[in-house]
Every structure is written in C-alpha cells, then in structure tokens.
N, C-alpha and C positions, 0 to 999 in steps of 0.2 A: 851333282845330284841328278839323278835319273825320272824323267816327268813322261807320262802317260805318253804313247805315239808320238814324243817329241813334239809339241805345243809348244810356242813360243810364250814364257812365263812373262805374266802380267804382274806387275807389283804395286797393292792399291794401298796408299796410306790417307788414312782419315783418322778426322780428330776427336770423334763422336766417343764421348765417353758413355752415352747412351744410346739406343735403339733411336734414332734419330731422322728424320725424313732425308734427310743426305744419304745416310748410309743406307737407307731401305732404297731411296733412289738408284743409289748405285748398284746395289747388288739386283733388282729388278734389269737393269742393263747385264750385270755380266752374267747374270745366270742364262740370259739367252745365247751368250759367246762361248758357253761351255765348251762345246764341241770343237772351237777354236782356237782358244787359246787357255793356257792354264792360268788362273788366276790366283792369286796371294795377296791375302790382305794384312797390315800392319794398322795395327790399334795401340790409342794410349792403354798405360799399363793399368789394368783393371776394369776395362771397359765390360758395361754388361753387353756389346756386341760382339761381344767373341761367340759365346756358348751360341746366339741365334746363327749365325755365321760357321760351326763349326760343324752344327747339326744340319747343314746345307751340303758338307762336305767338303767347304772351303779352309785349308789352311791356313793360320793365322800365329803373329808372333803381336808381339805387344815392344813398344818404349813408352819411355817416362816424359813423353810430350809437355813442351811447358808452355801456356799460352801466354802472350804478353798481354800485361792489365797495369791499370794504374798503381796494383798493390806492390807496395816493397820489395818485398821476399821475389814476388814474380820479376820484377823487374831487375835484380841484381843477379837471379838465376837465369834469364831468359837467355843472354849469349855462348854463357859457356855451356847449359844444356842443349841450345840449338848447335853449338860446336858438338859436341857430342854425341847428340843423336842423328844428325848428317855422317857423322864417322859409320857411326850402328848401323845407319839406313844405308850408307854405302857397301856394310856388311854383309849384310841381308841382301844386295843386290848381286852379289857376286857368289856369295852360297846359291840360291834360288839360281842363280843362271838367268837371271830375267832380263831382258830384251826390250821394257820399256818400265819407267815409274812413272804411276799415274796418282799427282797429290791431287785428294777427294776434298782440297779444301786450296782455298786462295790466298788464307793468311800463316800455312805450314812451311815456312820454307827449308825442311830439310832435305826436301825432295832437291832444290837449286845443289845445295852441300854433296848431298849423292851421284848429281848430273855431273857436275863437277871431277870428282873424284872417281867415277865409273867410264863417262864418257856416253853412258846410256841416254837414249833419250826422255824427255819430261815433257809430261802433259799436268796443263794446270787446270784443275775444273774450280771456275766458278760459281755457289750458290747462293748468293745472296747479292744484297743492289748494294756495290760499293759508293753509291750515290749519299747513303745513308750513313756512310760510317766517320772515323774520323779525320778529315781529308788529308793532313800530311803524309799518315800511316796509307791510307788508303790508294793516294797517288805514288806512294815509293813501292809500292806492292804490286800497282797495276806498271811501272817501269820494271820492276823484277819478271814479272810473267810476260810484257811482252818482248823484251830484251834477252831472256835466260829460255825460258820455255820454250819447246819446240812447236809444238800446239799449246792452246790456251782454248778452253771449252767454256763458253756459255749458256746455260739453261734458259735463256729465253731473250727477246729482244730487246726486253727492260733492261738484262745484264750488259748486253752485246752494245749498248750505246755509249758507256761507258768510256769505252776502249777506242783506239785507234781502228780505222777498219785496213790492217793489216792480213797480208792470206792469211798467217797464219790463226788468225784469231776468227773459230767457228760459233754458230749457234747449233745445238745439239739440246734437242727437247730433251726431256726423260720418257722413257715407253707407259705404254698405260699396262695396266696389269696382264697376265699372261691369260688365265681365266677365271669365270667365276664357277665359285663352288653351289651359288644358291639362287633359286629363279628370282627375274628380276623385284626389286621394290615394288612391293604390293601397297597402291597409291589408296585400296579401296578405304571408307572412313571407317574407325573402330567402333566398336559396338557400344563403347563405353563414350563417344563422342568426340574424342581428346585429338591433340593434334602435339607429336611428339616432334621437339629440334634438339637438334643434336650439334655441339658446336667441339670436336674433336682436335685436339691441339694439347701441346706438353703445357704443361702454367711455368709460362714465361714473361717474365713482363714485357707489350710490346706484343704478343701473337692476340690480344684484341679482347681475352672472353672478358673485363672490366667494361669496353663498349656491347659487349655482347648482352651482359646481366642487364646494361641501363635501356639497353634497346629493348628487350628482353619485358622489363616492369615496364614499361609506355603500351605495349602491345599486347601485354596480359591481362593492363586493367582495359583495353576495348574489349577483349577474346577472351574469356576466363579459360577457354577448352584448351588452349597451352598448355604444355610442358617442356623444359628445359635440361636436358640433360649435359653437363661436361663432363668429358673425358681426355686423360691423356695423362702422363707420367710428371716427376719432378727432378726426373735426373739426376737422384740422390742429390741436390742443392739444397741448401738450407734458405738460400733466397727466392726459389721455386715454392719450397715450400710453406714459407711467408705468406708466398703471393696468392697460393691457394687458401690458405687458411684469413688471408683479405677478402678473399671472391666470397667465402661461406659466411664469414662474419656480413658481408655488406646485402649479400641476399636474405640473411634473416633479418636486418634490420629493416628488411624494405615490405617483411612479412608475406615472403615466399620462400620458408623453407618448406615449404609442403609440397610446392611446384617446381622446384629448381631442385636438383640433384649433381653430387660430386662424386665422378670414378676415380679409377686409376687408369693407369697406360692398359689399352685395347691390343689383346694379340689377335683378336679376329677383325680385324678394320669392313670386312665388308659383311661381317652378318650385323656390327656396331650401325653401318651408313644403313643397310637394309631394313633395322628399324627402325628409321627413322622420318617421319613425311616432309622432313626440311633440314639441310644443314647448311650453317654457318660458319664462318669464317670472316673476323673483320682484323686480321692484324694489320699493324704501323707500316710493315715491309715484309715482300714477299717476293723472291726471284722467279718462281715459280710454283709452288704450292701441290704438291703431293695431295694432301689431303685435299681441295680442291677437284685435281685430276678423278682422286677416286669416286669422289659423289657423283661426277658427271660420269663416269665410264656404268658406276653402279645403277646408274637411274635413279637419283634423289635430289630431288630439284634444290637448288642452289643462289643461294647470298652470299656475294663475298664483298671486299669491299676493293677500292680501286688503288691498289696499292705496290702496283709492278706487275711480276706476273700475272696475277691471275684475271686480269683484262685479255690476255694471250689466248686464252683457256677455253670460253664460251662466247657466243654472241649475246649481249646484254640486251633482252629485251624477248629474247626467240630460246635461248637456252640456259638461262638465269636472274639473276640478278644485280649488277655492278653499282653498288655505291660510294659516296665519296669516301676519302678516306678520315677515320677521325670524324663523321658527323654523324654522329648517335640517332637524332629526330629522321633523317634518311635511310637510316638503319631500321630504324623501329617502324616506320611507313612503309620499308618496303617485305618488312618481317609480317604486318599489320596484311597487306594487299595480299600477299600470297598466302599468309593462311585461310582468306576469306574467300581465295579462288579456288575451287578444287580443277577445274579444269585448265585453268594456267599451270599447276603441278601438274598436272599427266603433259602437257604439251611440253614443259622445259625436262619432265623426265628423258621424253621419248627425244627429244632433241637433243639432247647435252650427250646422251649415248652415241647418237648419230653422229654429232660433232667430231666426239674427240677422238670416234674409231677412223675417222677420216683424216685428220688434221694429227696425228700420233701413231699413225702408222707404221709398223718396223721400216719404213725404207726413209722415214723422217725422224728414225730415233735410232734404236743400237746399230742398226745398219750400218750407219753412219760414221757410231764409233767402231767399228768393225773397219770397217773401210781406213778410215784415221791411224788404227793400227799398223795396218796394211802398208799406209802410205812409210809411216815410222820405219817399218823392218826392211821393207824395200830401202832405204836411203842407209842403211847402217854400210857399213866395209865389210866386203866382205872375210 
C-alpha cells in the first residue's frame, strides 16, 4: 500500500468501544504527529469511534475484541479470539506496511500476537492505575509489557510507579488541547444569582458522580444558588445505564430534581466546561484524567478528588482543589468554600490555565512520543 510522502505507518489499537477519554487522549496526541507519521487506528467491531475518527481523516478497520471478564461466554472465548485477532492484527500490520503497533490499552494483548508474528515493534500505553485492578491479572500484564514491549508508555507518575523503573518504561503526559474555539470562562456572577457545577464523566460505576450527588445535597442545603449538572454518555451498556438511571432516582429522592440535571455524552467539551463556574470530578481511580486536564486548560476552577493522576495535574490550594478520595463531607466543604469564594474562582481559573500550559507542553507531551517513534525506526534492520 502506497501512504502520503512515505510516512512511516503508525498502527493504533484501542479498545474503546465508545468515544472514550483514552481514545480522545490519543488522537489529541496523534493529530499533532500528522505531518509525521501516518497513522491507522484499529477499533473493536462497532465502535461508535470509528465515524469521529474517520471524519478526522484517520483510517480505521475494526476486530471482534474480546475483553476478559468473569462472564462465561467471555472467558471460554477470550483465548482463541485473542489467537485470532493477533493473527488479524498481524494482518493489518503487514497490509498497512506499518513500522510500529501502538496498543492504546494495557490489557489488549494482540498487539504482543502481532509483535510476534511481524517482528514490528510494540508500544504499550498505559491508562489506568493497575494498582487498582486485579492483582494476578494485573501483575502478568505488567511482566507481558515490560518483558515483550518495546516501549511501555505511562500517562502519569501514579502509573509509572507501578512498574520496574526500566529504560524502557517512559512517563508521557497527554497534551492539553490544541486550541480554544471560545473566550476564556466568563467567572462574572449570573444575573439570575445561580452558581452552575458541572461534573462531566461517562456514568460508570467508580468515575464518582454517586459522591458527587451526596456532596452535592450537603452543599446545596447551605447554598441554594447551586446547580448541578451531569454530563457524559453510557456507552451503549445496560449497566451504565442502570447506574444513570440510580443517579436520577436518588437525586429526586433527596428532592433536587429541579436543581440536578442529567445529559448525555458532550460533543462540545469545552463550550460544556465554559459553562460552567465549577467542575467536578471525584472518581475511585484516575491515571490521569482528560476531563480534569481540560477544566484547567479551559479556565474553570476545579474539584477533583485524590485519586492518582489528577494530583499530577494542579497545585492543590493555588489552582484547585484536591480531596480525599472517597470522602463525601470533604467533597461537600470544599464544593461549599469555593462556591462561597468568588475570588478564589478567578484565582484557580487563572492559575490552573497557567499551570498546565507550562507543565503540558508539547516538548513534555507528543514531542515525546514523537521522539519514542523515532527512537523505534531507528533500531529496526535495515
């Protein structure tokens, strides 16, 4: 196959069966390496991020990814589909002509099946704190990436501790957004008095908005000028959409359905953050948190809770706000202080912008993996 000025083909597989902060993550990274390398992404079959990915201009093929879970069916299919789709994927690596596989996930191992069978090299990106998962799986997974992979990528230093500190195993932020479309977060108060939070995340069980609601009702009956809004998709799951339909039942019970509102998935994220005078964020685990990243780039002062990365992120006290993780009453005091401060919001606006254009800088983000690339195709035979 014939590829634009001969670009060395990038082969990205991720497991995102939805528009997912990993996969936004990543393509935030390679859309700035355009110019350098060709990239090609591989999605499970039916993903709804093909079509956003496609309208980028990015090629994309789809397999029948099987993730391993306690269910049955999963687990007597998981070997001989991961035999299979490592064959696929070594397919695809030799159609494409690609020059390196980059697995966009730490628990796919067909990218290992393709290394294998291609001779290509393999990058493993990790997002998420394997600290948190379940430790047999999770330590055979962390000897597969750092024993098979040639790079192994960490999104922040919560991940990165994990690991052996081997060369090969880097830390590698994600970049902050490329630009914005809209002037910054307008902190001035509304006319109407109110004070809008905004707590954006897919309803997952585990990304927090359950601490969010209770922290939420402590803070509304000192505040009544509150408002709550959630936002974020369900990832066509029926147990996603359980969990949203828990959030709405337990917010009318608490007799704030009139002040608590439920979206769906946000395709404008930052005219979503720019409405908003506060956002939230308290999930169970976070390697580094996208959504986080963007309130501070956007200028919208900032609660998150302390739960991996996004400690990383801001400095707690001067460009947000860090609480425990899991304690609701710290949640709700410090949701309580800053909407009572309006001039602590303009200070963590303007500083959290400052922050992370400093600290997220392309020569501390895609650069990086540019460079990483770099390092890979230099080392191939020639």
């Amino acid at each position: 196959m014939n590829h634009t000025a001969a670009r060395p083909v990038i082969l990205v597989a991720d497991n995102s069966t939805a528009v997912t902060g990993a996969l936004i993550a990543m393509r935030n990274a390679t859309d700035r390496l355009r110019h350098r390398y060709d990239f090609v992404y591989v999605l499970p079959t039916g993903s709804r991020g093909r079509p956003v990915l496609e309208a980028a201009g990015y090629r994309v093929h789809e397999l029948p990814f099987v993730e391993i879970s306690k269910r049955v069916r999963s687990l007597l299919l998981y070997v001989p589909m991961l035999l299979l789709n490592g064959w696929r994927l070594a397919g695809l690596v030799r159609r494409e002509q690609a020059a390196v596989v980059h697995m966009n996930d730490f628990y796919n191992l067909t990218g290992v099946l393709a290394r294998l069978l291609t001779g290509r090299p393999l990058v493993t990106h990790v997002r998420f704190l394997p600290h948190t998962q379940m430790q047999p799986l999770a330590r055979t997974w962390r000897w597969v990436a750092e024993h098979l992979a040639q790079r192994v990528v960490c999104v922040s230093q919560a991940v990165y501790s994990y690991f052996q500190p081997l060369p090969h195993v880097r830390v590698i932020a994600d970049p902050i957004p490329e630009q914005e479309k809209y002037p910054p977060t307008n902190l001035v108060p509304r006319p109407d008095g109110t004070l809008r939070v905004l707590y954006l995340s897919n309803y997952i069980l585990g990304k927090g908005q359950n601490f969010g609601l209770e922290a939420f009702r402590t803070a509304y009956a000192a505040n009544p000028r509150l408002r709550l809004h959630f936002a974020g998709g369900d990832m066509g799951l029926d147990k996603n959409r359980a969990y949203k339909q828990q959030l709405q039942e337990a917010a009318a019970a608490a007799g704030l359905g009139e002040v608590v509102t439920f979206g769906s998935f946000v395709q404008d994220v930052e005219a979503a953050i720019k409405e908003a005078d506060i956002v939230l964020n308290f999930s169970e685990s976070e390697s580094f948190s996208l959504t986080c990243l963007d309130a501070l780039f956007f200028g919208t002062p900032l609660i998150a809770s302390d739960c991996g990365g996004p400690a990383e992120l801001f400095e707690n006290g001067r460009s947000g706000l860090l609480v425990p993780n899991r304690d609701v009453p710290a949640m709700a005091a410090a949701l309580q202080r800053l909407a009572a401060d309006a001039d602590l919001r303009q200070q963590f606006a303007a500083a959290g912008r400052v922050f992370v254009r400093q600290k997220f800088n392309p020569a501390s983000t895609y650069e990086q993996l540019g460079r990483l690339y770099d390092e890979l195709l230099a080392s191939r035979p020639a």
